[in-house]
C-alpha positions as CSV (number, residue, x, y, z in Angstrom):
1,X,0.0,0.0,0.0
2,X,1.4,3.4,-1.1
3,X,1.9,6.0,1.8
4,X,0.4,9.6,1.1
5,X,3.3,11.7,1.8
6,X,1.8,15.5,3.0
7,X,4.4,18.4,2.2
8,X,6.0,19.8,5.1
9,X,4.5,22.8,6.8
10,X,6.9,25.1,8.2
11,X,6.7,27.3,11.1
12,X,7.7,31.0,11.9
13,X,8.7,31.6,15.9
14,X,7.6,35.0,16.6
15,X,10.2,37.0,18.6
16,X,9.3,39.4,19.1
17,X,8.0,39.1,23.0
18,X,11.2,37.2,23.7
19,X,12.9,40.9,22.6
20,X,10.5,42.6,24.7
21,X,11.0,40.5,27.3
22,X,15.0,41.0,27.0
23,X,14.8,45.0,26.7
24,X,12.5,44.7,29.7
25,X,14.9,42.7,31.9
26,X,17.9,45.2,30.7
27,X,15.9,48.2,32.1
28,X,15.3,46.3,35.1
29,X,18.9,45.7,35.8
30,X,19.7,49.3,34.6
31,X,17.1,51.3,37.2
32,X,17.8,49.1,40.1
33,X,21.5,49.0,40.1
34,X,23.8,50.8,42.9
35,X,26.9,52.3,40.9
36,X,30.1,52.2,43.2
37,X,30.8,56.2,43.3
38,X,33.9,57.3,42.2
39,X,36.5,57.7,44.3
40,X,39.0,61.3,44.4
41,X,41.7,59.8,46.4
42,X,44.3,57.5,44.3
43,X,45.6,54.9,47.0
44,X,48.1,52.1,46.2
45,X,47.3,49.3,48.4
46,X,49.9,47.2,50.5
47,X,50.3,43.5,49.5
48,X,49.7,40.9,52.7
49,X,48.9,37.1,52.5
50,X,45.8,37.9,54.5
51,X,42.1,36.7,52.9
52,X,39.9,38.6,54.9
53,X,36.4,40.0,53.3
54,X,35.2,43.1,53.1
55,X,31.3,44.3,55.0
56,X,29.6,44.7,52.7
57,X,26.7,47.3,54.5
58,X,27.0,49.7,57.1
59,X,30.5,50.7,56.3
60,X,32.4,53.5,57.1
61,X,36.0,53.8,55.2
62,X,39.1,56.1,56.5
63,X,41.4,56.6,53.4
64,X,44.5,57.7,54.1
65,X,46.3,59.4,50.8
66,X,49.7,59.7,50.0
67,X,50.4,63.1,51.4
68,X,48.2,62.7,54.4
69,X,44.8,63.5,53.2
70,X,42.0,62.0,55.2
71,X,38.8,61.4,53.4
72,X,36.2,59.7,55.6
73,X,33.3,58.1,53.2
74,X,29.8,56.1,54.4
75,X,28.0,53.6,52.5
76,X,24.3,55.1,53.1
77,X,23.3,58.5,50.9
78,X,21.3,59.0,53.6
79,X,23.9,58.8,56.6
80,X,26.2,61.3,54.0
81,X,23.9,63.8,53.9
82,X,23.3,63.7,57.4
83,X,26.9,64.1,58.2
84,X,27.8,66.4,55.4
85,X,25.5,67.7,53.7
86,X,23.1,67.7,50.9
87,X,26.2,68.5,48.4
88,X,27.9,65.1,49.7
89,X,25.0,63.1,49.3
90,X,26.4,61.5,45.8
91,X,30.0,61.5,46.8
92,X,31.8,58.4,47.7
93,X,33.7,60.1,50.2
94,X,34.9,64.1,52.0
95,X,38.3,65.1,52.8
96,X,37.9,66.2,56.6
97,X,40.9,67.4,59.0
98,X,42.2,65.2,61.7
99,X,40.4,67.8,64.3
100,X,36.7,67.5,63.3
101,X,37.6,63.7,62.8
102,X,36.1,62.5,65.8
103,X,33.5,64.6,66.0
104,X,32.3,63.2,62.8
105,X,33.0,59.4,63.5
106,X,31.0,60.0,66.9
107,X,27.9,61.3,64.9
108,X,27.8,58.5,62.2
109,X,28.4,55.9,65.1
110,X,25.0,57.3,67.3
111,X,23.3,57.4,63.9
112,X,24.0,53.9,63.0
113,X,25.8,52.4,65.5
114,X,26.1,49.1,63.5
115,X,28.8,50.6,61.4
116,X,32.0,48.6,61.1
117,X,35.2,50.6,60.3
118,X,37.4,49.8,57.6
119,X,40.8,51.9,56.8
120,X,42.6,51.9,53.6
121,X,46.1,53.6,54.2
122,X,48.4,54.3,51.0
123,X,51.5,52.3,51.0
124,X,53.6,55.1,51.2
125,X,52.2,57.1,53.7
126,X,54.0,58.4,56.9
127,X,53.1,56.2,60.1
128,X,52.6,58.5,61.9
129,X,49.3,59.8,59.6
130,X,47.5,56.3,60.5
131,X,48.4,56.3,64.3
132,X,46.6,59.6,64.7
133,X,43.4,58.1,62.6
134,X,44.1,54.9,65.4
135,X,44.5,57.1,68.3
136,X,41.0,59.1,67.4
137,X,39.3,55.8,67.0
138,X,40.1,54.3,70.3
139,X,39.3,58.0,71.8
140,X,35.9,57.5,70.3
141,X,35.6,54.0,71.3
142,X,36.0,52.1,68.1
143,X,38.8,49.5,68.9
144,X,37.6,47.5,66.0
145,X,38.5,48.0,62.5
146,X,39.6,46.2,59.4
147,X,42.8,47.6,57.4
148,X,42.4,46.7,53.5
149,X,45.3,45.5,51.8
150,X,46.0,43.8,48.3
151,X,45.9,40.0,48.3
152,X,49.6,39.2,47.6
153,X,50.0,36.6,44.5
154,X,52.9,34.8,45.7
C-alpha cells in the first residue's frame, strides 16, 4: 500500500515578545542598580597574604592618601547627607581634617551604631598619619576595624 506523503508545513517563531522581554529585563537591571561612586583619592594598596572580606553594608572607610589626606566616606546616601550635607550626598567620600575627625565618626556611630570601620592607608604614607586616625578611633571608642590590603600573589 502506497503511503500519502503530506508536504512539510513550516513554522515561523515570533520573537518578538522574547525581545520585549530582553529589553525589559535590561531596564530592570539598569534602574535598580547601585553604581560604586567614584573615588577622588588614588591609593596604592599594600600586598599581605591575609584573605579577609570586606562588610559589605553599614560601612564607614578612613582613606589615608599619600600626602596625608584623610577622606572619611559612608555607604548610606542618607547617613552622607546627614553628616555632610546635601552637596555630599552622591560623593563616595569628604576630605575632613584630623580635628573635626572624631567629632564626625561619633555622629555616624550614634546614627547607626552598626557601622563597622574599615581603613585603607596608601603604602607610602607616613606612620605617623595612621596612628593619629588609630588614636582618634580608640578616643571614640571604636577598637575594632579592618585595614584593607591587596591580596599578595605569591
Amino acid at each position: 500500500m502506497p503511503k500519502i506523503h503530506r508536504k512539510r508545513v513550516g513554522f515561523k517563531l515570533d520573537m518578538t515578545p522574547m525581545v520585549d522581554v530582553g529589553f525589559l529585563l535590561l531596564t530592570f537591571f539598569m534602574l535598580t542598580t547601585q553604581f560604586k561612586p567614584s573615588e577622588d583619592l588614588q591609593i596604592t594598596l599594600p600586598s599581605s597574604h591575609s584573605v579577609f572580606k570586606i562588610p559589605g553594608a553599614d560601612v564607614i572607610t578612613l582613606s589615608i592618601g599619600k600626602e596625608g589626606q584623610i577622606m572619611l566616606g559612608v555607604d548610606s546616601e542618607l547617613l552622607r547627607e546627614a553628616l555632610f550635607g546635601q552637596a555630599a550626598k552622591l560623593k563616595g567620600g569628604v576630605l575632613v581634617q584630623t580635628s573635626e575627625l572624631a567629632n564626625l565618626l561619633i555622629q555616624a556611630r550614634t546614627r547607626n551604631p552598626r557601622l563597622k570601620t574599615v581603613i585603607k592607608a596608601d603604602k607610602d604614607v607616613d606612620y605617623g598619619v595612621i596612628e593619629d586616625v588609630m588614636n582618634i578611633l580608640q578616643k571614640v571608642n571604636i577598637t575594632r576595624f579592618n585595614l584593607v590590603t591587596e591580596l599578595d600573589k605569591n
